[in-house]
C-alpha positions in Angstrom: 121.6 81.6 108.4 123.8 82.9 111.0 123.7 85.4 113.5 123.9 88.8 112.4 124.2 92.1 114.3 123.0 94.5 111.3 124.4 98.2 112.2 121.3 101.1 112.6 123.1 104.1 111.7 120.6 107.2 111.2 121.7 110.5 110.9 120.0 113.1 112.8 119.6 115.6 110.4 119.9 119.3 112.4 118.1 121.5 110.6 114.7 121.4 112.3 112.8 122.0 109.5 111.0 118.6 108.4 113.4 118.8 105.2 116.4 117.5 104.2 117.9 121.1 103.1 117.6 124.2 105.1 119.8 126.1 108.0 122.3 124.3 109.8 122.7 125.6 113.5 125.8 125.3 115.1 126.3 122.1 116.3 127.3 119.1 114.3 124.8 116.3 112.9 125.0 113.7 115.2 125.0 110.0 114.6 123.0 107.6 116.4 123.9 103.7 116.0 122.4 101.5 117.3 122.7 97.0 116.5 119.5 95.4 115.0 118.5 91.8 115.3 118.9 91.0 111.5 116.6 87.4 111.2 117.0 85.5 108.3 117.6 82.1 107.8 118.9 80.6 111.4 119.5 84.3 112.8 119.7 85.4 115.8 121.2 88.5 117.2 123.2 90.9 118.5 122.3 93.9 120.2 125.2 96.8 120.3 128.3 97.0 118.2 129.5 100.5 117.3 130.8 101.9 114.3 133.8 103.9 115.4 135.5 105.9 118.1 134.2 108.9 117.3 130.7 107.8 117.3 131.5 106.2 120.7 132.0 109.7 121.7 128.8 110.8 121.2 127.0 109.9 124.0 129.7 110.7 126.0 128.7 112.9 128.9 130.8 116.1 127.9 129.1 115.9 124.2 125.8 115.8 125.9 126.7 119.0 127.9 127.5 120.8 125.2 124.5 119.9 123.5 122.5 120.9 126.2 124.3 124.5 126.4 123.4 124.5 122.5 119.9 124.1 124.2 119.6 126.7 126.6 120.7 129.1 123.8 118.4 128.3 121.7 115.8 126.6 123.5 112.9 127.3 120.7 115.4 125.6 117.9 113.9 121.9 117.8 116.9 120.5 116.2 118.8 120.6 119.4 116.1 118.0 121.0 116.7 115.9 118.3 120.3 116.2 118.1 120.6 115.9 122.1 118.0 113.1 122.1 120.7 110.7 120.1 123.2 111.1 121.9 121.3 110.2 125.4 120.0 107.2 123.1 123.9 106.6 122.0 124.7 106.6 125.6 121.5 104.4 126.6 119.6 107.0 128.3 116.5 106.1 126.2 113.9 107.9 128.7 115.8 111.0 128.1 116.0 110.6 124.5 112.4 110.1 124.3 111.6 113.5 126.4 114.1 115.2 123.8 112.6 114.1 120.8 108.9 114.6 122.2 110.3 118.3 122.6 111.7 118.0 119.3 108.4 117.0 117.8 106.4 119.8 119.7 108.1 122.2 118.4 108.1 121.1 114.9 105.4 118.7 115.0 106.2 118.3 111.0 110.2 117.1 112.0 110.0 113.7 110.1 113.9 113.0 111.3 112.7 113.2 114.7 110.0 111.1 114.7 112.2 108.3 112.8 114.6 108.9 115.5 111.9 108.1 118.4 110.5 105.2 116.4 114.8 103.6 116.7 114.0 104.4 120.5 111.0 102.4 120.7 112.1 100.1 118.7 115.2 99.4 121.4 112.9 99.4 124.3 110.4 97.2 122.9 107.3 99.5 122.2 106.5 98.1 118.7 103.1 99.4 118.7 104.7 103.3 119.2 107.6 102.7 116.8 105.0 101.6 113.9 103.0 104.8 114.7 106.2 107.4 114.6 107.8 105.4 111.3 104.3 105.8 109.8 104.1 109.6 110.6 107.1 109.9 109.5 106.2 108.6 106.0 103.2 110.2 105.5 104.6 113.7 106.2 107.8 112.8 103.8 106.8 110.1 101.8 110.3 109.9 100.2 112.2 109.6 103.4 113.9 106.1 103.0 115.2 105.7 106.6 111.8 105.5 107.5 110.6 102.8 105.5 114.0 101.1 106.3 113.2 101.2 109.8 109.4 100.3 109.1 110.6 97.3 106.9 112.4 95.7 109.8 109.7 96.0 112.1 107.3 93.9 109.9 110.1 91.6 109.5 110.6 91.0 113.1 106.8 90.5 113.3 107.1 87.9 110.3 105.0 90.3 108.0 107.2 89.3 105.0 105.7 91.0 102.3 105.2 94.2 103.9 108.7 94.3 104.6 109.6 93.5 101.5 107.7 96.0 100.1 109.2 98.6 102.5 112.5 98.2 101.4 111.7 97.5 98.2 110.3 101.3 98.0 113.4 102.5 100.0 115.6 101.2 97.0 113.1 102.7 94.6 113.6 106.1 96.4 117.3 105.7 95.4 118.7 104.9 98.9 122.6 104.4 99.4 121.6 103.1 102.9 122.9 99.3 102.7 120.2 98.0 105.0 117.6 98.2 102.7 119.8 96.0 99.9 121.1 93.5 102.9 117.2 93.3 104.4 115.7 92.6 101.0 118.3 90.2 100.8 117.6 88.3 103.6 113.8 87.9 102.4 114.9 86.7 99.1 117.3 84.1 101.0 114.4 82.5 102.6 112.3 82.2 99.9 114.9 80.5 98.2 116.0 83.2 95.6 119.2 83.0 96.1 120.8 84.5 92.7 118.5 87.8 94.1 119.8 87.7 97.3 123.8 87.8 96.1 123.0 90.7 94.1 121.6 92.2 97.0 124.1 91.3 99.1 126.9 92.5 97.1 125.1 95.5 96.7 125.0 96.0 100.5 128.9 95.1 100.3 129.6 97.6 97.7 128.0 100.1 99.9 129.5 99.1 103.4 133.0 96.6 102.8 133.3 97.2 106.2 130.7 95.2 107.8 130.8 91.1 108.1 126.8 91.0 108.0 126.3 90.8 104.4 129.3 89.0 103.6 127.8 85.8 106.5 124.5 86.6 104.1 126.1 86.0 100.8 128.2 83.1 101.8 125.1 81.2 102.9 123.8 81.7 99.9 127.1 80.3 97.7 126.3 77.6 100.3 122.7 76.4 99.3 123.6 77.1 95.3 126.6 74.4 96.5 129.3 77.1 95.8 131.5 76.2 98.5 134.4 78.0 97.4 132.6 81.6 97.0 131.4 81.1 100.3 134.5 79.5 102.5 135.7 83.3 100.9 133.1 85.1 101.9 132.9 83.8 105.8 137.0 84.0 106.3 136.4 87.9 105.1 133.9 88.2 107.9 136.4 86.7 110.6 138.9 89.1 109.2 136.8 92.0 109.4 136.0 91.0 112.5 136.4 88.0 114.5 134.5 88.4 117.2 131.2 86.8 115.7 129.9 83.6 116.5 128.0 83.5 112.8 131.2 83.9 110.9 133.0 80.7 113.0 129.4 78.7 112.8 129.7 79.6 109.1 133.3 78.4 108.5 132.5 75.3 110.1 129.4 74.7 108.0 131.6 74.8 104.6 134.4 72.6 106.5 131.5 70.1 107.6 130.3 69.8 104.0 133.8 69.3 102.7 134.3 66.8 105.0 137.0 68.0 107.1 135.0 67.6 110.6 138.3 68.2 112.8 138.5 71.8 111.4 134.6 72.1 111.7 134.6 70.9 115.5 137.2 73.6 115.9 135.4 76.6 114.2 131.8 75.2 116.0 133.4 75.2 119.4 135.2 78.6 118.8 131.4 79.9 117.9 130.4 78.7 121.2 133.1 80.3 123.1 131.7 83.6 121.6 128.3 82.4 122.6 127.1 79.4 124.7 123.7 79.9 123.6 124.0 80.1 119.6 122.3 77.2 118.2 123.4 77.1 114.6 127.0 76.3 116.5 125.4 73.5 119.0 123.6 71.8 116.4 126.6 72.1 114.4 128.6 70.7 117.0 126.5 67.7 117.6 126.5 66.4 113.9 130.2 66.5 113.8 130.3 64.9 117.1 132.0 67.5 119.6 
């Protein structure tokens, strides 16, 4: 497979409370996104791409004021940590997040949100070890909270533990998730062990639940392309480029249907454009030198 830059989107729920219902305070539910390395197949990955405008604004350094005048008037209300602590992780502040959501935590020491939140955190900086712990607190204080097994699952599959990643998101979709990460992930793991009628469906499913992103549409395509439905997937990868163009998976992709069809001028042209997006993707370079660019 392709590159892939999978969203992380997690909503900070606000309430405080360790539970999904409960008071709201006065400030909105923020949204923290953050780009995973999706590996499956030949993946590599990519490390920020943002959902919208408005979630650009989030970290943006008059949000975060307000939040923290939310703060000082309620400065026993954990849910303004947690809130506060996404959007200095939206805006790459990450030790500042941290401190917020340890705040959060301390003050609610039962805020499973919050310690899914700092398990994203680090998870970004690289502290695996810590991210495994706060995912598995997480769980065991809401054992139905898919986000965190979502976010567990992808840790073990990074780490090339398979079939505990499987079963992570495998209990995620049990739990009833709408969260298309779970669907794409499994996906991924039913790609590379050849399954490839299980991972469309969970592909599509993804699709059905996000039409917006290219990820699962590079996912499914490659797919179509081992069960030699080259038609199905030259669709599925031009639907990436026109969702969005700026991946080097979706031209390496292209190029791979065009090099099996035989047209190796179009699949030099698509390789090379892959390239231009990113020297370093070697899909595209290997791609490249069988068609002789």
């Amino acid at each position: 497979m392709a590159k892939t830059g999978g969203e992380e989107r997690i909503a900070y729920l606000a309430n405080g409370t360790g539970r999904p219902e409960g008071r709201r305070p006065a400030f909105a539910i923020a949204l923290f996104t953050l780009t995973l390395t999706l590996t499956g197949c030949e993946t590599s990955g990519v490390d920020t791409q943002f959902a919208s405008n408005i979630e650009a604004e989030q970290g943006s350094q008059e949000n975060i004021s307000s939040l923290t005048n939310v703060i000082r008037a309620n400065p026993n209300d954990p849910s303004g940590y947690n809130v506060r602590g996404s959007a200095f992780g939206r805006a790459g502040r990450y030790q500042e997040a941290l401190r917020d959501f340890d705040r959060a935590i301390e003050l609610n020491p039962r805020f499973f949100e919050a310690y899914a939140n700092r398990a994203l955190i680090h998870r970004f900086t690289g502290d695996l070890g810590r991210a495994a712990e706060d995912y598995n607190a997480a769980i065991r204080i809401n054992p139905r909270y898919d986000t965190a097994y979502i976010g567990r699952g992808e840790l073990y599959r990074r780490a090339g533990r398979v079939s505990e990643a499987f079963n992570d998101f495998q209990k995620a979709i049990q739990l009833d998730t709408t969260d298309p990460r779970a669907y794409h992930r499994r996906g991924l793991i039913y790609q590379t062990r050849g399954q490839h009628d299980f991972a469309i469906d969970d592909f599509s499913t993804a699709i059905s639940l996000q039409p917006s992103s290219p990820e699962p549409y590079n996912g499914r395509g490659l797919s179509y392309v081992a069960l030699g439905q080259l038609d199905n997937a030259f669709d599925d990868f031009n639907y990436a480029l026109r969702l969005d163009d700026r991946l080097a998976e979706s031209w390496a992709n292209q190029a791979l249907v065009y090099e099996k069809q035989g047209d190796m001028a179009k699949a030099q042209k698509s390789y090379k454009r892959a390239l231009q997006l990113d020297g370093q993707y070697e899909p595209a370079r290997n791609g490249l030198a069988r068609v002789g660019g």
